[in-house]
N, C-alpha and C positions, 0 to 999 in steps of 0.2 A: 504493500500500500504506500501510496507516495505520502506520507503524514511526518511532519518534522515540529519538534518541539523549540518555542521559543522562550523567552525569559516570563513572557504575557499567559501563555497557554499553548496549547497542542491546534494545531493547523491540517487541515488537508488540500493538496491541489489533484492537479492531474494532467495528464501527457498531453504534449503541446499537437495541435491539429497536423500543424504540417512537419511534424518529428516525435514520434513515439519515443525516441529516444531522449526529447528533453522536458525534464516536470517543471508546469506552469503552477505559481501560487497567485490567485491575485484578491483585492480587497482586503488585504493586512493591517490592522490596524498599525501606525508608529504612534501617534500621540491620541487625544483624549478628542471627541468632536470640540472645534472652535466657538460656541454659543452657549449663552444662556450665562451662567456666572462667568465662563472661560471668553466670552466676546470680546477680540480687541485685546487678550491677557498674551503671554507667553505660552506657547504649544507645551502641555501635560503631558506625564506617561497614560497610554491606555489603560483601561479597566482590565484586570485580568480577568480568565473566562477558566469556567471547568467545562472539563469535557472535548469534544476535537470542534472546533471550530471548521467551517467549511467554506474555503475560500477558494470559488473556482470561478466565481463571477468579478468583475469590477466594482469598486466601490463608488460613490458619488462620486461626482467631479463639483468644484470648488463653485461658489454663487458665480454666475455669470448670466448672460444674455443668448450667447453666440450658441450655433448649431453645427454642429461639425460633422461633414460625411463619417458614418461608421462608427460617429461615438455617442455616449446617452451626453443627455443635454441635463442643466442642472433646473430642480424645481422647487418651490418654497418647502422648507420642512425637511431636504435634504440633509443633515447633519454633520453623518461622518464620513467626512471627505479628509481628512489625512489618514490617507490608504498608501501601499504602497505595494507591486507587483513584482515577483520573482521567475526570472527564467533558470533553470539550472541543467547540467547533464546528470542524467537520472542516476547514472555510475561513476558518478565525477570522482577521481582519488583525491577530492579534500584539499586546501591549499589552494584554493582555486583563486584565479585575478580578478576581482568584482567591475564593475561597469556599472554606477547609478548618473543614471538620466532626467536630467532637466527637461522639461519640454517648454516652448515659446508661446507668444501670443500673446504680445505687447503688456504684462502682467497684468491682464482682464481677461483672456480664454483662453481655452486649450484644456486635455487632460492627460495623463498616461495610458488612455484609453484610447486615443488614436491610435486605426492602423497602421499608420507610419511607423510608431514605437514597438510593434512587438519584438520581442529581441530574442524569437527561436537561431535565427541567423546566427548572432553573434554568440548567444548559445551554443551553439553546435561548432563554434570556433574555441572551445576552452574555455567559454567563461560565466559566469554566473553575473546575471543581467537585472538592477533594480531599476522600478521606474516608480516613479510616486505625482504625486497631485497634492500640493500647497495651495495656502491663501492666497487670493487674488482680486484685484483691483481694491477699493476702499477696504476690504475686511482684511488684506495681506498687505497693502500698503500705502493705506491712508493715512495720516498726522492725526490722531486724536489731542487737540487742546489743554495744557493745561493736565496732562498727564504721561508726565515722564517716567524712562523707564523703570527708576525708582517707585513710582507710585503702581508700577504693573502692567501698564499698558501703552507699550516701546512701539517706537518705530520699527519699518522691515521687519513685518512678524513674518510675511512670507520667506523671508530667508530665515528668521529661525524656524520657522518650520522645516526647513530642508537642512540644518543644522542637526534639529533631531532627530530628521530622517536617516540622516549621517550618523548619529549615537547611535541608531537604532542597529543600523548596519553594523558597527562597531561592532554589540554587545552581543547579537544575533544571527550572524551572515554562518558562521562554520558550523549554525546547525544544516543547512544547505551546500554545504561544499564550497565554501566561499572564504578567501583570507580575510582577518579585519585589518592586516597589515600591506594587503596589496591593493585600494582601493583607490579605482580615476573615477573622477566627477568628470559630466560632460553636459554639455549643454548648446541649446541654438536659440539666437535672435536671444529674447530676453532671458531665456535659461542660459546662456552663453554667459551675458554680464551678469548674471545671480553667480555661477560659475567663479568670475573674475571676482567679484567681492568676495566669496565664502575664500579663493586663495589669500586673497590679504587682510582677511581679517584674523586676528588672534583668538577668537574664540573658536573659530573651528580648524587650529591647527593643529595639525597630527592624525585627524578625521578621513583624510586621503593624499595620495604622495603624488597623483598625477593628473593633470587635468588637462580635456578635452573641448575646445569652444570654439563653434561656429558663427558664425557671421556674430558678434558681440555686435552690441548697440552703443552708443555714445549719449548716452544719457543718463544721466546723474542728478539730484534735486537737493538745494541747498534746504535748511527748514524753512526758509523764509518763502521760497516755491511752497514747500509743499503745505505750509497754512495757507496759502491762497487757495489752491485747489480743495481744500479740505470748506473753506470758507464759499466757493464754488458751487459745489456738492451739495453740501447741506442748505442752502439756498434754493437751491432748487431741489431739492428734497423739501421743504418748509419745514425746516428744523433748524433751532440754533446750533451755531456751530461749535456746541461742548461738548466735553463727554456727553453728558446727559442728555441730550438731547440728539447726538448721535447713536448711542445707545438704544436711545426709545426707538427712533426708525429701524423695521425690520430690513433685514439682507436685498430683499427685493425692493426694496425704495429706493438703496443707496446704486444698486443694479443701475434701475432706470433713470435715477437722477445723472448717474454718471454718461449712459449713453446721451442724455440730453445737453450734457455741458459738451460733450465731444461733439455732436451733432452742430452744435451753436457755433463751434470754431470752426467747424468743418463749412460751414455757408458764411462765413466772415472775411473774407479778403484783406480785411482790415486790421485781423487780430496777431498777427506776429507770426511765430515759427510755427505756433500749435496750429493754425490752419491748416499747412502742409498734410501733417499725418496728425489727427488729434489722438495722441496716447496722451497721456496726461498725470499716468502713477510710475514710480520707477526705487529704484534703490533712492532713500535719503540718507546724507551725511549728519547723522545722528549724533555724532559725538561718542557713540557708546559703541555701537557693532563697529560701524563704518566713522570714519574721518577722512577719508581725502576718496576720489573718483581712483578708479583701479589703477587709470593711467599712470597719475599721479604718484599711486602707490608702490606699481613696479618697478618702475624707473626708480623711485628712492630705497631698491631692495627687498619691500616687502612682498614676501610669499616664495622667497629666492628655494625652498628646498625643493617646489612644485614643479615637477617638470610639465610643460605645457606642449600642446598639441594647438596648432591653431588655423583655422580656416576662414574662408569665407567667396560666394560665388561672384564671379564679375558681371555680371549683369544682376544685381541686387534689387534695387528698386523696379525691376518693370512689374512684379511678381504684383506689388503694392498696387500698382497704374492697373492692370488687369482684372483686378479684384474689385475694383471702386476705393478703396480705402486713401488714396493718396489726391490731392488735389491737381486738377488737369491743368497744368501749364503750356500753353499755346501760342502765346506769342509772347514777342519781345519784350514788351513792358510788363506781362506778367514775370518772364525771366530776369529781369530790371530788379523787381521790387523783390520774388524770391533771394535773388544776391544779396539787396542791402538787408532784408530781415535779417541774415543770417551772417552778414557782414563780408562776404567773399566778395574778393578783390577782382575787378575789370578784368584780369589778364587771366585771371584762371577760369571764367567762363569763357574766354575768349580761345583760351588752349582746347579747352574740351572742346569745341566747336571746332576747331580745327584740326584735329583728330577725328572726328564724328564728321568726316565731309559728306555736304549731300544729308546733312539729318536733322529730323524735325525739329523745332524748338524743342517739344517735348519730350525727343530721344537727349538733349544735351541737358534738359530738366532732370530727367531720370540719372542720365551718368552723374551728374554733378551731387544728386541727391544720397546713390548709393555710396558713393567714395564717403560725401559726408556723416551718413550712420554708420554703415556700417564698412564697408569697405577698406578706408584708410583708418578707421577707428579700429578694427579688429589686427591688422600690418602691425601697429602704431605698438599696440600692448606686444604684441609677440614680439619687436625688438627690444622696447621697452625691459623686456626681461633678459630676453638676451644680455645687453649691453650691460646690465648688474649683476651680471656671471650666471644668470638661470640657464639651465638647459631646455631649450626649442623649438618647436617645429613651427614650421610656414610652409602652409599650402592654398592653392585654390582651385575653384573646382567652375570648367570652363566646359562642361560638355551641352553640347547644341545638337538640333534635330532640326531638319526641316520634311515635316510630314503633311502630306494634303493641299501643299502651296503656302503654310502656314510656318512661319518659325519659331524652333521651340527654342527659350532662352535660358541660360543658365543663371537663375534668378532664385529670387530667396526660398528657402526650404525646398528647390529642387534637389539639393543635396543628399539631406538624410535617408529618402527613401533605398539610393544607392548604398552608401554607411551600412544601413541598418538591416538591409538584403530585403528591404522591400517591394519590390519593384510589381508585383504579380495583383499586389493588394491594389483594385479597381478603384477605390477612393483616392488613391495617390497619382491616378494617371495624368489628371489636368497640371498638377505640378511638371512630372517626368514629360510629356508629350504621347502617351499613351500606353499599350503594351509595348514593355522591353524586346529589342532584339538581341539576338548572341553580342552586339559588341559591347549592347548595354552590361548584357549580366555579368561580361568578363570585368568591365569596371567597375560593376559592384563588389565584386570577389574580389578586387582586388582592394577598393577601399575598406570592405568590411575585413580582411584581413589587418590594412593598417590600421585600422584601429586594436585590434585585439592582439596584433605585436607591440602598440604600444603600450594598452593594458597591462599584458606579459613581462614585459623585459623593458618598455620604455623605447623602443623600436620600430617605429611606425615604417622603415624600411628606405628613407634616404637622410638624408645627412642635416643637424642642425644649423640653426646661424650659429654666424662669426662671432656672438659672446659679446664681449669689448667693444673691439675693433671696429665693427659696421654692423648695418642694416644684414647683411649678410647673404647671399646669392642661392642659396639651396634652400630652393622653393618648390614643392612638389604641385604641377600644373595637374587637376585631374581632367583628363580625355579618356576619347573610346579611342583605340588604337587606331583605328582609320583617321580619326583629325591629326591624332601625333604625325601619323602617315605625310597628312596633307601638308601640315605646318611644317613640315622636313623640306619638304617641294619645294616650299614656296619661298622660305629661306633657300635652300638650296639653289634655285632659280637666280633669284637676286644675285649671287656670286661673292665671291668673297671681301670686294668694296661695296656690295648692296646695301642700301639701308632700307628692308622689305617696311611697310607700316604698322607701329604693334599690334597688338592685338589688344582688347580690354583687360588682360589679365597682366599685362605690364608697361600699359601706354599714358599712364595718369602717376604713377607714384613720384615719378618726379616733379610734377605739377603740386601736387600736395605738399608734398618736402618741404618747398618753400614758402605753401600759403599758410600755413599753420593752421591747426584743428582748432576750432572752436566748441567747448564743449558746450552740450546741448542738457536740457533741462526737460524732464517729460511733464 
């Protein structure tokens, strides 16, 4: 019987659909449901339980709005949602490399319940696979008024919630085959930068030795932001913006207050950065968890034992333009007023457009937009660490399709379905550009390899940056082997004075170099 005894209680899962060979746990409790006296507190140990508990279904996923192919959606009365989900090999020899997964979705949706996330794949590569579901948007990381962490109710409870997700694993993982000593955090888009904070902060160090982030975000919130938005919120929620009064409005109020404040900057041309993408919650510089934005904190050393893995797609933003979620930039004076919102200098929209020859205002919208969240933000932290003696990786992931007359872009969250040997699961085809072919799956196998070499041994399979010294040249390009193919050509063509023109995966870094990043505030 697949049944594994935790510190909480005795648990049952059972064999993964597409590998009898690997046992699925899912709906785990790690901490206590977040409401009622616990609302707004710091994440509790769970209740323990007699008898085997049966945990073969998913557990809620966190208050939200959003609907997600393939995953349950969250509804009032929903409670315990710090669950957290286990892949393992059903005969694993113990010892095993763990893998717990952040998942994205600008800290307001998303759950470990996506099929993107399942992790028989990386399972079946050696490793024991956790994914869990934290607090999100107001209830994980809204400013409560007037109640500092001393009084019990802190900022970024969403990251301590995956803090204790992390104990959990600690205290728990080798009754599964799993080391408490071998564990990478990994994460995308806003799990990426929860990622980056949980590395440098002090409270969850020693929690895990290696960590994995894709496309990180560039946004960060001073408290002074985040009482605004908090004062925002409850505003249009019709509540004072106290504890108590935040308190009184149910989960579902602060839900639709916030789609409403997002919706309000989203029709504002006139409201600043939060137009563009209205996210609006994000990690705060608390004074307590966090103090400085990750960047800040790599580069001055902090998190140096963590070896890091880091990624992100070159075409980042179109993903956002596709979906409706980003605001349509179309002409010039809207690309005018985008730059000075955001303060970027004449010459670097002018670069980008000059590399983008022949492309719509709102192709150089988007490239200008990607480099600035994520893009050159996520480069940024991986030398960042480098250059403070950290060890690691840089990569990006550049694979394109063009199917039906249609092109498919290497854009955000196309990524993990590859990673994560997803590629079959029907919900993730609009992401990928449809069902996989052979050149897809070989670069899946081969990215979901790197990852679980560097799980393993800290080896994702090409060479670190330069440390010190530089930005650092060993950056692992992900293609199907036909693009490598082409991209050989086409340099090759050029000759060996040719200057062919980059590509997006290496045609803007030097553009940024010198505009300097402005950090952004959700």
């Amino acid at each position: 019987m697949d049944v594994f005894t935790t510190k909480s209680g005795t648990v049952r899962g059972r064999r993964a659909d597409r590998d009898h060979g690997i046992v699925v746990v899912r709906g785990l409790p790690y901490a206590a449901p977040p409401f009622g006296a616990l609302r707004f507190r710091e994440p509790q140990p769970p209740q323990p339980w007699d008898g085997v508990r049966d945990c073969t279904e998913f557990g809620p996923v966190a208050p939200q709005s959003a609907e997600l192919p393939g995953a349950p959606v969250w509804s009032p009365g929903d409670e315990d949602v710090l669950t957290l989900n286990i892949w393992a090999p059903a005969h694993g020899p113990g010892d095993l490399p763990v893998l717990v997964w952040l998942h994205g979705g600008a800290y307001v949706f998303g759950s470990s319940a996506q099929p993107d996330f399942d992790g028989t794949a990386l399972a079946g590569e050696g490793l024991v696979v956790v994914t869990l579901n934290s607090r999100l948007g107001f209830e994980g990381f809204g400013h409560v008024p007037d109640a500092h962490e001393s009084a019990g109710f802190p900022d970024n409870r969403g990251l301590l919630d995956q803090i204790a997700a992390l104990e959990w694993v600690r205290d728990n993982i080798a009754a599964f085959g799993g080391s408490p000593h071998r564990v990478t955090l990994a994460g995308q888009s806003s799990g990426a930068t929860s990622v980056a904070c949980l590395t440098v902060a002090d409270r969850a160090r020693g929690l895990f030795r290696r960590a994995v982030l894709h496309s990180a975000v560039n946004a960060f919130a001073s408290m002074e932001q985040a009482a605004r938005t908090t004062a925002e919120v409850a505003a249009e929620a019709g509540v004072p913006a106290t504890r108590a009064g935040l308190l009184a409005a149910p989960p579902e109020a602060l839900v639709a207050a916030t789609d409403r404040v997002c919706a309000r900057y989203a029709q504002d041309p006139a409201s600043g950065q939060r137009h563009y993408d209205p996210a609006i919650y994000g990690p705060v510089a608390d004074g307590a968890l966090l103090t400085a934005d990750p960047l800040e904190a790599l580069a001055a050393g902090a998190g140096g034992a963590v070896e890091l893995l880091v990624c992100h797609t070159t075409e980042e933003y179109w993903l956002l333009d596709a979906v409706g979620s980003s605001a349509k930039i179309t002409t010039e004076e809207q690309l005018a007023f985008f730059a000075a919102d955001f303060g970027l200098p004449d010459w670097l929209v002018e670069g980008h457009r000059e590399r983008l020859p022949d492309a719509r205002v709102l192709d150089v919208y988007l490239s200008l937009y990607s480099g600035l969240l994520f893009a050159e933000y996520s480069s940024r932290l991986a030398e960042a660490h480098a250059r403070a003696g950290g060890r690691t990786f840089l990569a990006r992931f550049d694979r394109r399709r063009d199917r039906a007359g249609q092109r498919v872009r290497a854009w955000h969250c196309a990524d993990i379905p590859f990673a994560f040997g997803n590629l079959h699961e029907e919900s993730v085809h609009f992401l990928v550009g449809g069902p996989p072919g052979e050149a897809d799956e070989e670069l899946s196998r081969r990215m979901t390899g790197a990852w679980a070499g560097f799980a393993a041994q800290g080896d994702p399979g090409w060479d670190p940056l330069d440390g010190p010294a530089g930005s650092g040249a060993a950056v692992r390009v992900w293609r199907t082997a036909a693009e490598e193919e082409t991209d050989a050509a086409r340099r090759a063509a050029a000759g060996p004075a040719g200057n062919p023109p980059p590509g997006p995966q290496d045609g803007f870094r030097d553009l940024w170099r010198t505009a300097g990043l402005p950090l952004l505030a959700p």
